[in-house]
C-alpha positions, 0 to 999 in steps of 0.5 A: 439747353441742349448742352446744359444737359450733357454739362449736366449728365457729365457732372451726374456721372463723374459724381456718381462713380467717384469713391466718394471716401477717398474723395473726401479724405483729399478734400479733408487735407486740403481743407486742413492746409488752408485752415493752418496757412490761415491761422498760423503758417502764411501769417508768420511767413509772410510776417518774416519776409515782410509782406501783407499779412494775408500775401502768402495765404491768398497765394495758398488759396490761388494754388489750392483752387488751380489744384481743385480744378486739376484734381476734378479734370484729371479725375473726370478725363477718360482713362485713354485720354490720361495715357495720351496728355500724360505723354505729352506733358512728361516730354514738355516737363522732361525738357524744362527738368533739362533747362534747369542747369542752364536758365534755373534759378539758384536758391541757397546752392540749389538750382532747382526752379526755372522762372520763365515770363508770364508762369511763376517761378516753378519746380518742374521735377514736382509736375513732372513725377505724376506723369513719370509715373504714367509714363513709367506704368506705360512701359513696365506693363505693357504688353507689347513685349513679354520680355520683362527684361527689355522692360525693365532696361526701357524703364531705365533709360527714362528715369536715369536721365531724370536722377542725373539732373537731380543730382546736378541740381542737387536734389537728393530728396527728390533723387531718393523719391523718384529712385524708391518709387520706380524701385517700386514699380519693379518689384510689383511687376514681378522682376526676379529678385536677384535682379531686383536686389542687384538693383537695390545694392548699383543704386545705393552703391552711387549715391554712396559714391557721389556722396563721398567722392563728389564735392558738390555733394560734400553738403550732405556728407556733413549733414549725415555726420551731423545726424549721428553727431548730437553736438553738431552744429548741423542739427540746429534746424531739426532740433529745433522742430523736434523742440517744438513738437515736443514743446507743444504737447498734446494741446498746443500753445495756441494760435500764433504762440509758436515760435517755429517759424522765426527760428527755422527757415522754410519752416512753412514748407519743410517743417510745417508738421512741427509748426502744426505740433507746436500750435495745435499739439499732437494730437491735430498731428495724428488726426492728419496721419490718420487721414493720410493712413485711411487714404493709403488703406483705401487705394490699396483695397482698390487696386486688386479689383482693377484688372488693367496691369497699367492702371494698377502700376498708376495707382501703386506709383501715385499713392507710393509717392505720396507715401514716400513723401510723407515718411520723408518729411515726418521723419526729418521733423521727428529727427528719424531721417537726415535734414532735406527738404521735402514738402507734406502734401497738401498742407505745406506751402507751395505752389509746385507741390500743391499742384503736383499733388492735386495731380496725383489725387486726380490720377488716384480718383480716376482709377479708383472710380467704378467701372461703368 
């Protein structure tokens, strides 16, 4: 009995001072994405690739309620305890990011899954950025040097070793996400922006070599030509979700009418915001960018009442990443970005970014809770 009521005074207080509208705002997504992989999304893929009707949805739904589970510890967890567990993991997901060139599964080019018996296959740079995140925040805020400098070059040395086994996979998407965010957490930091510029020239400077020099990189080179090249052959898959944005309309074809889905593969991870367009119109598009906006305005209007340096750099970074994904992946459909693949939190399938993102709203809820 005795223990039923500390369960119970548990919940009481994690309920009590959670942002209940920011909450919400996550549920909302969640709800949204299994609502779309129900109705439209995992019932052509699954059609496509010649499973059960319901394979890819009931798969969905494993990952949303692991992501609900996470979403609650990860927000309910002291905020020492996060520091401490966050450690921990980003060393043991660190290390499978460096298993990756060796026992990676390769798919259309790309190593970029690890498939180990007992856990499904997984990509571990999606577990791997909340707890970068922290880690990060850890040594850019820290007060146990006042040299911004030494942090900065500490700061450094983490995500570098992370970029070069992007970029060995390769995985520019993530490459650019990582490099946006950490560039991020510099700049609010307060680093001199002479720095802070030179910084942003070394890194564009890199990429624009090991995508000019590095044939390994040739994939993208063409893909960015074929960006600015209409006529291109290059364009076939973000024409195609352009098209059925617009084809789509304010309302939508329907339910099932879409035509996405069969003519674009990945189409329910990459370009899901198209199939959603195309189905349900642009309307359900900027009712869901809505939500995401509102979450934004949210976290943001709660970062300068927390007094920890630390738990700030974890907010900006984890709603950063969000952000930046977001932006990515709208602006492929949209044909504003080059084609790469990049995932909508929430709503795309899959079961890494899922989880990846539960973790993030975890985090978020976390530190944007009331102070007791």
């Amino acid at each position: 009995m005795e223990n039923k009521n500390i369960y119970d005074n548990f919940i009481y207080d994690w309920w009590k001072n959670l942002d209940k509208v920011i909450f919400f705002l996550f549920i909302s997504l969640i709800v949204l994405g299994i609502f779309f992989s129900l109705v439209s999304t995992s019932l052509i893929a699954s059609s496509k690739f010649g499973t059960n009707n319901y394979y890819f949805f009931i798969r969905h739904l494993i990952y949303i309620s692991l992501g609900l589970t996470l979403i609650i510890f990860f927000s309910a967890i002291p905020e020492s305890d996060i520091y401490k567990i966050g450690v921990i993991i980003f060393f043991i997901f660190f290390i499978s990011l460096l298993l990756v060139p060796i026992f990676g599964i390769e798919v259309k080019g790309s190593k970029r899954w690890l498939d180990i018996p007992i856990i499904p296959r997984f990509q571990p740079i999606e577990f791997l950025k909340p707890f970068l995140i922290i880690f990060l925040s850890m040594v850019i805020g820290s007060r146990f040097t006042s040299n911004d400098y030494l942090k900065l070059f500490l700061s450094t040395l983490i995500v570098l070793p992370i970029l070069f086994f992007l970029v060995l996979q390769p995985d520019v998407g993530q490459t650019l996400l990582i490099s946006c965010v950490w560039l991020c957490l510099i700049f609010v930091s307060g680093i001199n922006l002479y720095l802070f510029n030179f910084l942003i020239l070394a890194s564009i400077s890199l990429l624009g070599y090991l995508i000019i020099y590095l044939p390994k990189f040739s994939y993208i080179k063409y893909r960015i030509a074929a960006f600015f090249d209409k006529k291109s052959s290059g364009n076939y898959q973000s024409e195609k979700a352009t098209d059925a944005i617009i084809d789509g309309g304010f309302f939508g074809k329907g339910v099932g009418e879409g035509t996405l889905n069969t003519r674009v593969p990945e189409a329910h991870t990459d370009y899901v915001i198209s199939v959603i367009s195309e189905e349900f119109g642009i309307l359900i598009i900027l009712f869901i960018l809505f939500i995401f906006l509102l979450l934004i305005f949210k976290v943001f209007k709660k970062i300068p009442s927390e007094k920890n340096n630390i738990n700030k750099l974890v907010l900006i970074g984890s709603i950063l990443l969000i952000i930046f994904q977001v932006l990515i992946h709208v602006g492929v459909n949209i044909r504003f970005l080059p084609t790469t693949g990049m995932t909508l939190p929430f709503l795309s399938y899959g079961g890494s970014s899922i989880l990846s993102s539960s973790i993030l709203a975890g985090l978020i809820l976390n530190f944007t809770k009331r102070k007791i």
